[in-house]
MIBA-528157 format. One record per atom (N, C-alpha, C): y, z, x. Coordinates in steps of 0.02 Angstrom, whole numbers, plus 32768, in hexadecimal, padded with zeros to 4 digits. Atoms other than C-alpha are relative to their C-alpha. Example, Ala and Ser with C-alpha at 12.3 -4.5 7.8 and 13.67 -1.06 7.14 Angstrom:
BEGIN
7FC58000802D
7F1F81868267
803C8000802D
7FC57FFD7FD6
7FCB816582AC
803780257FD9
END
This chain:
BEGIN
7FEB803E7FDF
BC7DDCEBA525
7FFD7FC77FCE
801680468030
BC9FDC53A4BE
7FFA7FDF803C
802780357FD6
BC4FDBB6A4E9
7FE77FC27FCA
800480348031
BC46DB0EA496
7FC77FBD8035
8019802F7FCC
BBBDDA8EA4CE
801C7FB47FCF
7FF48058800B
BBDFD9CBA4B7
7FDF7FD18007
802880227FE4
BB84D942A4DC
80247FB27FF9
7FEC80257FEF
BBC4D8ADA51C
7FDB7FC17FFB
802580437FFD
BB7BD7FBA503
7FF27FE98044
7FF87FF57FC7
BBA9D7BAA5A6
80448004802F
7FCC7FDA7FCD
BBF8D7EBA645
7FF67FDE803B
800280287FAB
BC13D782A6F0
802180368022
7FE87FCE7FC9
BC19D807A789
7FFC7FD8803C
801480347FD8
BC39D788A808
7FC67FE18009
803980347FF7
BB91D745A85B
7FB680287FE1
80437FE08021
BB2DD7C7A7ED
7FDB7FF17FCC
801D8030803E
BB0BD75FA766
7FF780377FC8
80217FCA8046
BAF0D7F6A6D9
80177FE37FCB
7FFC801E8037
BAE0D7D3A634
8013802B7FCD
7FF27FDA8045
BAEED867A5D7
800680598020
7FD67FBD7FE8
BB4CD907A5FC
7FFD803B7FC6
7FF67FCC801E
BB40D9BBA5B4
803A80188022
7FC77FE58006
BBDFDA0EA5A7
800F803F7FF3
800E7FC78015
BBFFDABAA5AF
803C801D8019
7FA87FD17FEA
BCBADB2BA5AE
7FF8804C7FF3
7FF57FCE7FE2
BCCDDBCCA5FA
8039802C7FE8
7FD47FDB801C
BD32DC43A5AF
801B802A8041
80097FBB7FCC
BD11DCCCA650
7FDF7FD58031
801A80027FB7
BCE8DC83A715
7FAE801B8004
80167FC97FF3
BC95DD1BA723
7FB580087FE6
802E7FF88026
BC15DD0EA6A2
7FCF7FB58008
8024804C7FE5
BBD6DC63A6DE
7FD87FFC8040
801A7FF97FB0
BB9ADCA5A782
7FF380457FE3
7FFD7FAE8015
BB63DD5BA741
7FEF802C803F
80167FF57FC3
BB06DD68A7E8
802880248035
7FD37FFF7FC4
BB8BDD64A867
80537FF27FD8
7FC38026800F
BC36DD56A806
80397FE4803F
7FD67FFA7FDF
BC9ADD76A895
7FED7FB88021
801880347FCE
BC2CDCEBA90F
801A7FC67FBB
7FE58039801B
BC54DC72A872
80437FF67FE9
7FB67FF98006
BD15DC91A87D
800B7FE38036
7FEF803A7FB1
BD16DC66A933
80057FAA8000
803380458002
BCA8DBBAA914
803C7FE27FCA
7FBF80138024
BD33DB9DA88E
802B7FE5800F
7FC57FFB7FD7
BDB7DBB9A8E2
80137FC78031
7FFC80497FD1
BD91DB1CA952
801B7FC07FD9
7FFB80328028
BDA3DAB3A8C8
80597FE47FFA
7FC680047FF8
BE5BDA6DA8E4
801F7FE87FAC
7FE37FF58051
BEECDA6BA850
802E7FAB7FFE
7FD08037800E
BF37D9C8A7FF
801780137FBE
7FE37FF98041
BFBAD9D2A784
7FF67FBB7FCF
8007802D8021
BFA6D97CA6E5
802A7FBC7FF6
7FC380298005
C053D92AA6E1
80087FF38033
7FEF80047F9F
C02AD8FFA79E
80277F9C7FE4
7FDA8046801E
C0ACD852A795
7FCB7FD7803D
801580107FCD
C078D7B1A7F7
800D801B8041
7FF67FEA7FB9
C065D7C7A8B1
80277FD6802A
7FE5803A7FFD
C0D9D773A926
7FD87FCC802A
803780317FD2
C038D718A98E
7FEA7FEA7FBF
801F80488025
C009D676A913
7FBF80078009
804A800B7FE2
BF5CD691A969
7FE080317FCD
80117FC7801D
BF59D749A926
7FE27FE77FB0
801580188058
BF77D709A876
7FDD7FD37FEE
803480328015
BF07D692A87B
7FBB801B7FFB
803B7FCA7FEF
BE8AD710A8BB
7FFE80267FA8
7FE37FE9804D
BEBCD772A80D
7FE47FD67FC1
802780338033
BE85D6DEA7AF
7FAE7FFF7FF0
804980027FE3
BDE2D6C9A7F5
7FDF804F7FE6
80297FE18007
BDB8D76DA7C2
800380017FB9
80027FFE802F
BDDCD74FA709
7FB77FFD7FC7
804B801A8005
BD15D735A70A
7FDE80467FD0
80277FD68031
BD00D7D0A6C1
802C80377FCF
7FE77FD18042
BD21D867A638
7FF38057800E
80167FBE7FE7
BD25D90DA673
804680287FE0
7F9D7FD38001
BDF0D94FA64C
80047FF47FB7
7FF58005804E
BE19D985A59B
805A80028009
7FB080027FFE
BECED958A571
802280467FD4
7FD77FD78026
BEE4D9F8A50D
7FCB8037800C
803A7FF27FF1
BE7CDAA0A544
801A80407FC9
7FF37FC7801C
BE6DDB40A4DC
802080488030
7FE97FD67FDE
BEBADBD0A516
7FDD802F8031
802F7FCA7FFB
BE28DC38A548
7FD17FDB8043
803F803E7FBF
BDD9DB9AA5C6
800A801D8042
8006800A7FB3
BDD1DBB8A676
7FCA7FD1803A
801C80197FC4
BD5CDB51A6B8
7FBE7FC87FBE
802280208033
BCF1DAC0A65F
7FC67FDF8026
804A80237FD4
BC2DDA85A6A0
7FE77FD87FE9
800F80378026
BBF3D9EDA68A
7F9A7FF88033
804B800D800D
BB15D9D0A696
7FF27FC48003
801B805A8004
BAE2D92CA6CB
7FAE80197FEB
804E7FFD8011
BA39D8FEA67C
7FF77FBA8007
80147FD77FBE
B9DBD8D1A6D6
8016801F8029
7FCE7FDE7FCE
BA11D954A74E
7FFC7FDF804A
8004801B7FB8
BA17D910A80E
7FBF8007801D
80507FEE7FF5
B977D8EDA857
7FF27FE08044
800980237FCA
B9A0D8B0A8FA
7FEB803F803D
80397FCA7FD2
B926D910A994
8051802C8035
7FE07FCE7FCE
B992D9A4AA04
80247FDD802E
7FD880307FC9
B9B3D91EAA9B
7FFE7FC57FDD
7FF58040801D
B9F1D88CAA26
80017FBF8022
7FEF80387FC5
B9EBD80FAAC3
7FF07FBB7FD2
801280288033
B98ED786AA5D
80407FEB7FCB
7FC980058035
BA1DD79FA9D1
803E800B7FFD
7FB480017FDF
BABED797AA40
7FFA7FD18019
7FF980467FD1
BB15D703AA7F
80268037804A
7FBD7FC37FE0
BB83D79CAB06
7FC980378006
800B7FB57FE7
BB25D827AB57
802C80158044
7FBF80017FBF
BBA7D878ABCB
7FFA804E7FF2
7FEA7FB07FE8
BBD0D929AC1B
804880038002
7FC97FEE8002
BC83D954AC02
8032803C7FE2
7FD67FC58017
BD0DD9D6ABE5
80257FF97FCF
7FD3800D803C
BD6ED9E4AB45
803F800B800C
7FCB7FEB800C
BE25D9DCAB47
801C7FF97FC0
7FD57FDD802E
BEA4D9D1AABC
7FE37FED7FBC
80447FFD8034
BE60D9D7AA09
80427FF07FBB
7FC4800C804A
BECED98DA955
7FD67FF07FE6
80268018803C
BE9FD964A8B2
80287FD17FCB
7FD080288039
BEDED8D9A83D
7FD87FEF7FC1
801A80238038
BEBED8A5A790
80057FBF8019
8016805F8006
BE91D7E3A76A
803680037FCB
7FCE8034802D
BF0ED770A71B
8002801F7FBA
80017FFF803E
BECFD797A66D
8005805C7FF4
80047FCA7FF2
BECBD858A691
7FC680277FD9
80457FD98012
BE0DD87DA659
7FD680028044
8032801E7FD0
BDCFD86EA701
801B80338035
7FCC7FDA7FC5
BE02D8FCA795
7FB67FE98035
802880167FC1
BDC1D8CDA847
800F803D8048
7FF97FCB7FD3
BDC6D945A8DF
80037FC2805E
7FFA801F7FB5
BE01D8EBA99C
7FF680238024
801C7FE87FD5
BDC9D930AA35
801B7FE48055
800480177FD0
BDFAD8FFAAE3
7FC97FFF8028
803D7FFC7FC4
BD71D8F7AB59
7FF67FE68042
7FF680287FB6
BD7FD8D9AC25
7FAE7FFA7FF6
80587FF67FDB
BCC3D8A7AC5C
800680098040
802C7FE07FC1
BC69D8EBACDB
7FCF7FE98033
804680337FF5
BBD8D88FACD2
7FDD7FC87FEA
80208023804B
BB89D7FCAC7A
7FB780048010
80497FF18000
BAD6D815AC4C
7FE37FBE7FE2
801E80378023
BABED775ABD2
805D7FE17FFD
7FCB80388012
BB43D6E4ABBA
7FEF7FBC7FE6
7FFB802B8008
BB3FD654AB4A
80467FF67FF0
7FB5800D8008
BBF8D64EAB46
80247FEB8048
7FCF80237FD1
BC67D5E9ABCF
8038803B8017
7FBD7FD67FDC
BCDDD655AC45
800E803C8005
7FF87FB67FEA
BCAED710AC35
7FBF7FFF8044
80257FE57FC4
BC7FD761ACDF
802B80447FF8
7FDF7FC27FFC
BCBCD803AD1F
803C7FFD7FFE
7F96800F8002
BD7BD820AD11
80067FF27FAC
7FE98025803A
BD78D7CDAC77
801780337FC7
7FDD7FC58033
BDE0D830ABD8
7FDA7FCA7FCA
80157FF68055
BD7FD810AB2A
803780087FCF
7FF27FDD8041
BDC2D829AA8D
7FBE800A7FE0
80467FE88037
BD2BD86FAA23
801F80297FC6
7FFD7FF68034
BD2BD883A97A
7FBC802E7FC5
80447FEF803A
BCCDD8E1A8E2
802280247FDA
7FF27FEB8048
BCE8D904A82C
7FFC80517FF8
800C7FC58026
BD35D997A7E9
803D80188025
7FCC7FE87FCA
BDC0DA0BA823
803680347FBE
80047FDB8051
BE3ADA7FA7A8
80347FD57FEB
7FC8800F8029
BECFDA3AA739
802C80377FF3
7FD67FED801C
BF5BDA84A722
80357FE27FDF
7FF180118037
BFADDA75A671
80457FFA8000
7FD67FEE800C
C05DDA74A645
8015802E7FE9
7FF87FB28009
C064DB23A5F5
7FED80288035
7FFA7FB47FB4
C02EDB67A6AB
7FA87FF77FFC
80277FF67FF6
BF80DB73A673
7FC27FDF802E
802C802A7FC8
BEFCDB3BA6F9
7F9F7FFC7FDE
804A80188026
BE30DAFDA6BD
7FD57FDA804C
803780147FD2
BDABDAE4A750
7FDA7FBA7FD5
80238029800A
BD58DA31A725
7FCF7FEA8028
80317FEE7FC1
BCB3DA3BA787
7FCC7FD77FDE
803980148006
BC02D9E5A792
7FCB802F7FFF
802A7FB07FFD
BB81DA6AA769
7FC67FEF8063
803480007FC4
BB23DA95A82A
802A7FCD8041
7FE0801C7FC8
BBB8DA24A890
802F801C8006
7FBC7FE67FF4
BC2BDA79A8E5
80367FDF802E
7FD7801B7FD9
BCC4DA5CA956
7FF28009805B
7FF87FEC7F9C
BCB9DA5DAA2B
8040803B7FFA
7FCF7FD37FEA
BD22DAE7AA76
80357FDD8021
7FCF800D7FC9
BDC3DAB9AAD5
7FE3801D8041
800F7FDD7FBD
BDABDAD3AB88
7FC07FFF8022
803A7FF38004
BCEADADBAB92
7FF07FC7800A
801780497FEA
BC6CDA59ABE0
7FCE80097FC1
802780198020
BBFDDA09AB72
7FD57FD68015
802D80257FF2
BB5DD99AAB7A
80297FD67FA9
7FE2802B802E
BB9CD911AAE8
7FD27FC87FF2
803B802F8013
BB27D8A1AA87
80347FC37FC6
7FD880268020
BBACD81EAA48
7FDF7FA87FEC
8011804A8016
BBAAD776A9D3
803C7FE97FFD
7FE080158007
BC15D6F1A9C0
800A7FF47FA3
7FE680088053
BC63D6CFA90A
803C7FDC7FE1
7FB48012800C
BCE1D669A8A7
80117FBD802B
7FF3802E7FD1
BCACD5D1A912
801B80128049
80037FF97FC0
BC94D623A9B1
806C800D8010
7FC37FE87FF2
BD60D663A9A6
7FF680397FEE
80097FB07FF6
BD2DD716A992
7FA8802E8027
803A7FDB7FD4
BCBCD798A9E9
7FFF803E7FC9
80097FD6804A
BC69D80FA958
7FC580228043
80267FCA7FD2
BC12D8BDA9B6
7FB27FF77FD3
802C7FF5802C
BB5DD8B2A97D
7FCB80557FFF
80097FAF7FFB
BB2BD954A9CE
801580178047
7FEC80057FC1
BB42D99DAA60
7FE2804C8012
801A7FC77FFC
BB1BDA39AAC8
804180268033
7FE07FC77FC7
BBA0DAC6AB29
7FDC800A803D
800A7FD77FDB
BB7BDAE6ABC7
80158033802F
7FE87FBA7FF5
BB8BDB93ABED
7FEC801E8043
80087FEB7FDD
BB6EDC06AC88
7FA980367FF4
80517FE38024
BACADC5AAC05
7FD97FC37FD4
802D804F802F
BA88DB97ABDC
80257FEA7FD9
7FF18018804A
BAA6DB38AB56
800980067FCA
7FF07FE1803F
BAE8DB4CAAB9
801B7FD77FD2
7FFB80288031
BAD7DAD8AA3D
804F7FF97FD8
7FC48005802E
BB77DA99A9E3
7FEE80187FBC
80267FFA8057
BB25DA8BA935
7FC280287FFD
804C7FB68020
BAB8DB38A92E
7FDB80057FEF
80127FE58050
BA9FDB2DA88B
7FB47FD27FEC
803480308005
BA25DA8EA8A5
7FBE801E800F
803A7FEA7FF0
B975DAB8A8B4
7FF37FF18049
801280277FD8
B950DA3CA939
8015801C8046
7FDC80047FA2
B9B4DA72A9C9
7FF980558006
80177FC17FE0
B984DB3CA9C1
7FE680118038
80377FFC7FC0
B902DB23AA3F
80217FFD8048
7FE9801B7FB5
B977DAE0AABE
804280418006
7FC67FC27FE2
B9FBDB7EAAB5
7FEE801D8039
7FFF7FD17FB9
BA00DBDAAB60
7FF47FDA802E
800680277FCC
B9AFDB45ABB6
803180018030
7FDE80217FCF
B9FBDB24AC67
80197FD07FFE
7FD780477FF2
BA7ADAABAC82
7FC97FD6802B
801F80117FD2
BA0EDA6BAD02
7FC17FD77FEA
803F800D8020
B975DA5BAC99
800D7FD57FCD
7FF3802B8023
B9C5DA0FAC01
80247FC68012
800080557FD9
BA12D97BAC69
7FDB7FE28002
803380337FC9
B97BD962ACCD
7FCE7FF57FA4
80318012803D
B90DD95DAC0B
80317FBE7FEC
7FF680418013
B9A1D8D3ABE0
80137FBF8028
801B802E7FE9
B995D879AC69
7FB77FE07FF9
803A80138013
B8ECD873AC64
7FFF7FD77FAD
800C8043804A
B8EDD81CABA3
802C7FC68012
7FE680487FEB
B973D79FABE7
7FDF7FE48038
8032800D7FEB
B8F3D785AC5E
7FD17FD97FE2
8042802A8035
B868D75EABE5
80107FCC7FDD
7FF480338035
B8D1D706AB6D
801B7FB18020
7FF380477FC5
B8FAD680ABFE
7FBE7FD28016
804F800B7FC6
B848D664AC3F
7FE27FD37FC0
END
């Protein structure tokens, strides 16, 4: 497997503030997950495709959106032949607790619908969109979501495809994408001056509990299988506390 590390000075990931990024390219998927290749093909696979030569969009809003994400450096304008997929290491790694309530402006229950990916203006920057109806709101410091309401939610990363055809996964090491279709528990921030919604974690809920979006994190193991039921009533309860 080749593999080249890098190290980056700094790096703005929307409201994550990191300073300094390890860098690491994938020759083989497969060999990056040795564990489970297949389960990390699926988890992949979510990750939606923007072409490199994607032109403006014809929504003014869009491309403005596009701009705004010029904040960071993740997309190489030229990849080797052999890349499929490139991981980027925040250091410090994320250190925010399992139920992030405290460290969301947006806790909400909702279903994922349709899912794109665009580069930023300058094309070092790929972002991943999300629709999201809510369900529920659990925490709100934001004006005008209740139930009904459609989201856009956002989070870094997603694949590129090149002009020779070839396609390159640009990912956050331990963040993955929501499923289409699938409810979620959603631990969202605002960003970009409160004109975007960035996923900070979130959890599936399934018919066998919970199931962490981001796995790979230490923090949120504990809470896999939990009950829907149970992991609400634990984040109500902290938006509880954190009111009182």
């Amino acid at each position: 497997m080749h593999k080249l590390t890098y190290f980056l000075l700094v790096l703005v990931l929307g409201t994550l503030g990191l300073s300094v990024v390890r860098h690491r390219d994938l020759a083989n998927s497969t060999t990056a997950r040795q564990k489970d290749p297949d389960h990390h093909k699926r988890i992949n696979e979510r990750f939606p495709t923007a072409d490199y030569d994607e032109r403006d969009l014809s929504d003014p809003r869009k491309n403005a959106k596009r701009k705004r994400y010029n904040d960071g450096k993740l997309v190489y304008s030229a990849v080797e032949p052999w890349m499929v997929e490139s991981e980027f290491t925040p250091e410090p790694h994320f250190t925010f607790p399992a139920l992030p309530v405290a460290e969301s402006d947006l806790v909400v229950v909702g279903t994922v619908g349709n899912a794109q990916s665009h580069l930023s203006e300058n094309k070092k920057n790929i972002f991943s969109e999300f629709d999201l109806v809510v369900e529920d709101v659990l925490k709100s410091k934001l004006s005008g979501v209740a139930q009904g309401s459609v989201l856009t939610i956002d989070r870094i990363g997603g694949h590129v495809k090149y002009p020779n055809g070839q396609k390159v996964l640009y990912r956050v090491f331990g963040m993955n994408m929501p499923q289409a279709g699938s409810r979620y528990l959603f631990f969202l921030n605002s960003k970009h001056n409160k004109e975007d919604l960035s996923i900070l974690t979130g959890y599936e809920l399934t018919q066998n509990g919970a199931a962490p979006l981001d796995e790979e994190l230490p923090q949120v193991k504990n809470l896999t299988g939990v009950s829907e039921k149970d992991i609400l009533q634990r984040v109500r309860n902290l938006v509880r506390n954190s009111s009182n």
